[in-house]
N, C-alpha and C positions, 0 to 999 in steps of 0.2 A: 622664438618658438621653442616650447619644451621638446625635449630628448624621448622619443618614444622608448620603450622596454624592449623593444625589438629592433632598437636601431643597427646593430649591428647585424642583425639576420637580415633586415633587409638591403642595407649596403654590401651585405655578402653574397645574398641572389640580383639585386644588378647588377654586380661582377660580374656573377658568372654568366649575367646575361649579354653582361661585354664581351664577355671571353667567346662565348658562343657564337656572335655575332662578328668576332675576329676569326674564328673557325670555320664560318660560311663564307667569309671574305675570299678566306684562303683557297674553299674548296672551289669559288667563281673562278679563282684565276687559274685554278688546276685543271678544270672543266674547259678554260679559253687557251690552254695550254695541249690541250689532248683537241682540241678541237684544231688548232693550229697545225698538227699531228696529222692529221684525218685529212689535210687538204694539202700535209706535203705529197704523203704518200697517194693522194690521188692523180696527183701532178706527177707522180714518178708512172701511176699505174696509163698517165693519158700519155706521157710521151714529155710532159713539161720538163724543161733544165729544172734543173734542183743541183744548190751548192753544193758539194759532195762534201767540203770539209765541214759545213755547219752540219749538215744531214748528219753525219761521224759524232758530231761532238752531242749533239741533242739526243740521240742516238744511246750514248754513251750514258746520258745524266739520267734519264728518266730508266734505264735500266740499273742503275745503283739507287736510284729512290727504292724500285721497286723489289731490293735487294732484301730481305728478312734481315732485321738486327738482331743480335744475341743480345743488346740491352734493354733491359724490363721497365718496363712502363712506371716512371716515375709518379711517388705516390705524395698528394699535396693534403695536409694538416691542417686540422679545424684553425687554428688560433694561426697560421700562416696565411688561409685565405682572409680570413678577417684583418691581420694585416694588411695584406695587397687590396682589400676592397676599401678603405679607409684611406688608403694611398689614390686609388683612382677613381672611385667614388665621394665629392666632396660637397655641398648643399645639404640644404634639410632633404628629407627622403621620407614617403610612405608610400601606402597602399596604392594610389594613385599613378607611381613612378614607375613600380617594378609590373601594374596590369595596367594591359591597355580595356579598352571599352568595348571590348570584345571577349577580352579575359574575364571582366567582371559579368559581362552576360551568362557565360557560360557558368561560370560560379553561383551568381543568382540561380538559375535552370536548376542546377544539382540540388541547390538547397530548396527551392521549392517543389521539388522533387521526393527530397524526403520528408518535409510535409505534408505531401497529401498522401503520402504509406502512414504516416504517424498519426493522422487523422483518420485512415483508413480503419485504420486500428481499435483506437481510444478514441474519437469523437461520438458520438453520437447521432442517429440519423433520427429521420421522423417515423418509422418502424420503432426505435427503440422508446421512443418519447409515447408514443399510442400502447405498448406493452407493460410500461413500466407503472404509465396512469391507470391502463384497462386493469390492470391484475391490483395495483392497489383500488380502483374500486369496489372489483371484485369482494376484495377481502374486506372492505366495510361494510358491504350487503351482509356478509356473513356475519359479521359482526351486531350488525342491527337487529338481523334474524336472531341469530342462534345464539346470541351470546347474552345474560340476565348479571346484574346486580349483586355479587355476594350475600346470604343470607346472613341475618345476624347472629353472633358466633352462639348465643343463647339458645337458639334452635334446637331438634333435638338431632342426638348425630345419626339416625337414622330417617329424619324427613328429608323427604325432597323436595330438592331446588327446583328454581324456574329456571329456562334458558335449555334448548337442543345439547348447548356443551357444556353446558354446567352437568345436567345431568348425566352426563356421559361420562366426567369426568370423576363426577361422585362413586360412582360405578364402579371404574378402574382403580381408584382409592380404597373404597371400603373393600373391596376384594382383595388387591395387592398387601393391603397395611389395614387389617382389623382393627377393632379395641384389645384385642386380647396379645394381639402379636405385636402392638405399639408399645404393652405394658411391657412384655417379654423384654422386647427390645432396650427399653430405659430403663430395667433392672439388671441387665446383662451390661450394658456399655455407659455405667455413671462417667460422668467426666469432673464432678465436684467445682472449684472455684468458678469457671466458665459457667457453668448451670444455675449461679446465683440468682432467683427470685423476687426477693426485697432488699429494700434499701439498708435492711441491718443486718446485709450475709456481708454487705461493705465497710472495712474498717475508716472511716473520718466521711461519710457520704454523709452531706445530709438527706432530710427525708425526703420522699419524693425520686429521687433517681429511678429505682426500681420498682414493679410491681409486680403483681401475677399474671397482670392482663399485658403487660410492655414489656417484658425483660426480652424476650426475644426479638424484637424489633431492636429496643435499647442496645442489648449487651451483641456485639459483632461476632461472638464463638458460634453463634447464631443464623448468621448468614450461610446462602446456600451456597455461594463460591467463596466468600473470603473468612467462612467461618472454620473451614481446615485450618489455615494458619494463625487466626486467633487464636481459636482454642488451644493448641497445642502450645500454644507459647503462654496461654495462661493457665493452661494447667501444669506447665512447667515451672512455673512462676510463682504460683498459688496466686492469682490477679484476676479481677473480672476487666474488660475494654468497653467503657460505654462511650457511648454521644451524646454527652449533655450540655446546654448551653452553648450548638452549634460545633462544639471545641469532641475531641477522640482525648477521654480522661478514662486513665489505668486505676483502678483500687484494688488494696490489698482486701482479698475474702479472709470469711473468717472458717471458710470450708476447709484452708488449707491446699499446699501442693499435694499434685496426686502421687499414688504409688508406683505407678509406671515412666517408665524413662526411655526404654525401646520406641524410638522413634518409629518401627513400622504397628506395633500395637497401639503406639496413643493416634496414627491416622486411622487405624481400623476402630479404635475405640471411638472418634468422631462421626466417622463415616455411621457409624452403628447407634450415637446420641442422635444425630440431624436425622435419620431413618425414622425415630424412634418420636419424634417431633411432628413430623410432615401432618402426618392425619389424626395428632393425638387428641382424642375428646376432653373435655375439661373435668375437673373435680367433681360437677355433679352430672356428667355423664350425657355434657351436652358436643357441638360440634367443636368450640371453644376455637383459639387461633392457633394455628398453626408454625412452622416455617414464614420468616416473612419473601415476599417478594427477592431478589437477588440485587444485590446495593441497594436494600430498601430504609436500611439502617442508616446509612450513608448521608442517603437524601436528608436527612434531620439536620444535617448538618447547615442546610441551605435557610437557616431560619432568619435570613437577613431579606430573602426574600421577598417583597411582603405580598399577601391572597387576600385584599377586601381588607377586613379588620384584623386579618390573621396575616398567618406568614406560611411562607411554603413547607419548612417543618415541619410546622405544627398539620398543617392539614396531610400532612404522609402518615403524621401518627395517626390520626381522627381515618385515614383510610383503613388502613393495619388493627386499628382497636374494633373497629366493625364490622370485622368481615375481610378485608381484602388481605388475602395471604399468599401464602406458593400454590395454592390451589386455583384459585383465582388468575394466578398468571397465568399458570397451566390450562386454562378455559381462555383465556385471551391471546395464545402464542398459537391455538389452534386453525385461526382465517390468519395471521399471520404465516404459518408453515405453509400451509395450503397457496396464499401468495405468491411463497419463492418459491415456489413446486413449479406454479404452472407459469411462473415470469421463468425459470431455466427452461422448459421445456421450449415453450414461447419462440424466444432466443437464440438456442439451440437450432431449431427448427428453420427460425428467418435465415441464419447466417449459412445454413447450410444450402437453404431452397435458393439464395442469392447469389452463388458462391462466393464467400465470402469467408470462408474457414473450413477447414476439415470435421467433422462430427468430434473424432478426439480430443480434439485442439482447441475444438470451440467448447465443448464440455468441462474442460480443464480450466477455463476461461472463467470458470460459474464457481469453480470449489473454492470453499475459505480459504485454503492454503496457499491459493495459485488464483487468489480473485483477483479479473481486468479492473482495471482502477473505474473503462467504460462502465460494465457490470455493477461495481460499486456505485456509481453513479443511477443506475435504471433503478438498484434497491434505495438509495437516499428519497428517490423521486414517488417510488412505488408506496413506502411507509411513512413520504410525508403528506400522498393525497388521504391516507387510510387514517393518520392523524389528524390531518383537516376535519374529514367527517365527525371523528370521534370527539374531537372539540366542539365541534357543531351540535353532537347529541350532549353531549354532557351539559352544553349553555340549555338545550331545549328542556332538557328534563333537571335540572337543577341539581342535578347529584354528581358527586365526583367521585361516586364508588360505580359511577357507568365509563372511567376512563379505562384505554385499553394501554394496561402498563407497557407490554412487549410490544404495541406498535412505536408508545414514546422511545419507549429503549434503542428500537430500533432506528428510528430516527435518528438518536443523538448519535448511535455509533455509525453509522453510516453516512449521515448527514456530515460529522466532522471528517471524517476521513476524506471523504465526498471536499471538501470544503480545502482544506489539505492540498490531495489532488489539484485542484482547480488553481489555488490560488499560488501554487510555490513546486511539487514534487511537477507536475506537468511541464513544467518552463524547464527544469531541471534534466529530465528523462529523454527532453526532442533534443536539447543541444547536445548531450551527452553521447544518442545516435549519430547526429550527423558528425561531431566527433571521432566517433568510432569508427564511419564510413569514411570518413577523410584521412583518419589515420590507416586505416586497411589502402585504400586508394595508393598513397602515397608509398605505404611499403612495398605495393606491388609495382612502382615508378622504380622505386629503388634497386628490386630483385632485377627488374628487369636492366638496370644501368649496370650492377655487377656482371650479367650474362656477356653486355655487351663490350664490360671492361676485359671478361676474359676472352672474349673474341677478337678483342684489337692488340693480344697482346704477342698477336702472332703478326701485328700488321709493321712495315717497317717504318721506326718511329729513330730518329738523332739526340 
């Protein structure tokens, strides 16, 4: 039989569970010694003869036992007892040896014990499965209602859309970011190489790369989150970053590096391009495209994918060149928001009416920063019924400019994480507690063994 990894830990706690079981020995016979005691002196108190010289001598020993020694309680070393227990400990040995079937019950208890606090926690109940589903239907109703089609960028940029939040969100746009304050703005914050247009601002491109209706999908300076870091590094660069042929390929512009090097003016200088983008109308003063979507560029990459006769690539551009931009998401993240509004509140609400967490504790529970892995799981669940539907509309009406980007989005971040959770950080996190409750356990064994070392160190010891 192989050599466990703990073989010596455990032939050093059956020592000591010999040695202990030598020390109960001892204290029986000390116990039938005081007891032998108890019935001289009774026999002396009824009138019995009693030897006077054993009485003397017995007399004599148990009063020098119980004499204080000035000598200090000798102290025994790791790698001493592991000697002695390898001396008097000999056989194979495990877990089996050193518990008996009463030890291991009470160990099973504790440990099922801390799973059903660590399920308490993080599992999920049928309250959270009815919240997670109700508030992602919710948010499809909204969707179906209120939410319309991207117009096509040719429109003029002051007609109105269809859809409750399309037009709502038209509103907040042309008012926040005019034509006239867009111009402003992409005269005031050029960013040059990043900003390249067509395929002959690219030195060795061939044709096709770029256009006027795709660079900003194409070129990544473009992007609403990863286009800070783009940009800046290709306008430091003099380079534009596109996505063509599935592949992220760097080309030298023929714009040239920019004039700025202050790394806090070339973010304020992006910050003030991307602005300058979001709602800009086109050359001939139509809605034209915008910002694309956030990782919208990205997605081009996926053109291995294949959609029917096309590929998943191509059909993100064919969304992007129609219509579907940052505005569009921003109309589709709105029954999205509105979902995780009323699933925290939801939640909040249950765990508290339950008692099941404190309002603080459970609210804390719901923020990005400090999100329950549970929680992450009700949103995986909540954005994958609200994308079910949205597949379901998109197949009924034949259009894939009716998908709701920030639901998929939201799904994939959730879902993986969700996914994550489940299948690896979860296994990691329970053992990890019950870990940490065994090792607290045991230091408090411990604390308590030094109390009781320094209280026996007044006791008289040879």
């Amino acid at each position: 039989m192989s050599q466990s990894p703990y073989d010596d830990e455990f032939r050093a706690i059956r020592y000591i569970q010999l040695r202990g079981q030598d020390i109960a020995n001892a204290h029986e016979t000390i116990n039938s010694d005081i007891e032998s005691l108890k019935a001289q002196l009774t026999g002396l108190i009824s009138g019995t003869e009693l030897d006077e010289a054993e009485h003397l001598a017995l007399k004599e020993h148990y009063l020098r036992e119980m004499t204080p020694s000035d000598t200090a309680m000798h102290s025994t070393g790791l790698k001493t007892i592991y000697s002695e227990a390898n001396q008097r400990v000999c056989g194979d040995i495990g877990l089996a040896t050193i518990l008996s079937t009463d030890d291991l019950a009470v160990v099973d208890a504790r440990i099922q014990n801390h799973i059903k606090e660590f399920n308490d926690r993080y599992a999920l109940d049928a309250w959270d499965y009815a919240i997670a589903c109700g508030c992602g239907l919710i948010a499809s109703m909204l969707d179906l209602l209120c939410v319309r089609a991207p117009p096509k960028p040719t429109v003029s940029f002051t007609a109105e859309v269809d859809g409750i939040f399309n037009k709502q969100v038209q509103k907040a746009f042309n008012a926040i970011l005019p034509e006239d304050l867009s111009t402003k703005l992409s005269d005031l914050f050029p960013i040059g190489a990043p900003d390249s247009s067509i395929s002959s601002d690219l030195v060795g491109a061939a044709g096709g790369v770029l256009s006027p209706t795709n660079h900003r999908l194409r070129a990544l300076s473009h992007d609403p989150i990863l286009g800070i870091i783009f940009g800046i590094k290709d306008m430091l660069n003099g380079t534009c970053t596109v996505v063509q042929n599935g592949q992220i390929v760097v080309y030298p512009s023929s714009k040239g590096v920019t004039d700025e090097t202050n790394i806090f003016r070339l973010i304020a200088r992006m910050f003030g391009h991307l602005a300058s983008d979001v709602n800009a109308p086109s050359a001939k003063g139509n809605r034209g495209m915008g910002l694309p979507a956030p990782f919208m560029g990205l997605l081009r990459m996926l053109e291995g994918i294949p959609v029917g006769s096309s590929n998943f690539g191509k059909q993100i551009e064919y969304m992007y060149v129609n219509g579907y931009d940052f505005r569009q998401f921003i109309v589709t993240s709105i029954p999205m928001t509105i979902m995780e509004v009323l699933m925290r509140v939801f939640y909040v609400a249950k765990q508290v009416s339950l008692g099941k967490g404190a309002f603080g504790e459970t609210l804390l529970d719901t923020m990005p920063l400090r999100l329950n892995p549970r929680f992450r799981m009700m949103l995986a669940l909540g954005y994958g019924t609200s994308s079910a539907v949205n597949a379901g509309k998109m197949y009924i009406t034949g259009n894939i400019l009716n998908a709701n980007y920030a639901s998929w989005m939201g799904l994939a971040w959730n879902g993986f994480h969700s996914l994550k959770w489940s299948l690896y950080q979860r296994h990691l996190k329970l053992w990890a507690g019950i870990d940490k409750a065994e090792l607290e356990r045991l230091q408090n064994n411990i604390n308590s063994i030094e109390a009781l070392t320094i209280r026996a160190g007044s006791l008289p010891v040879k």
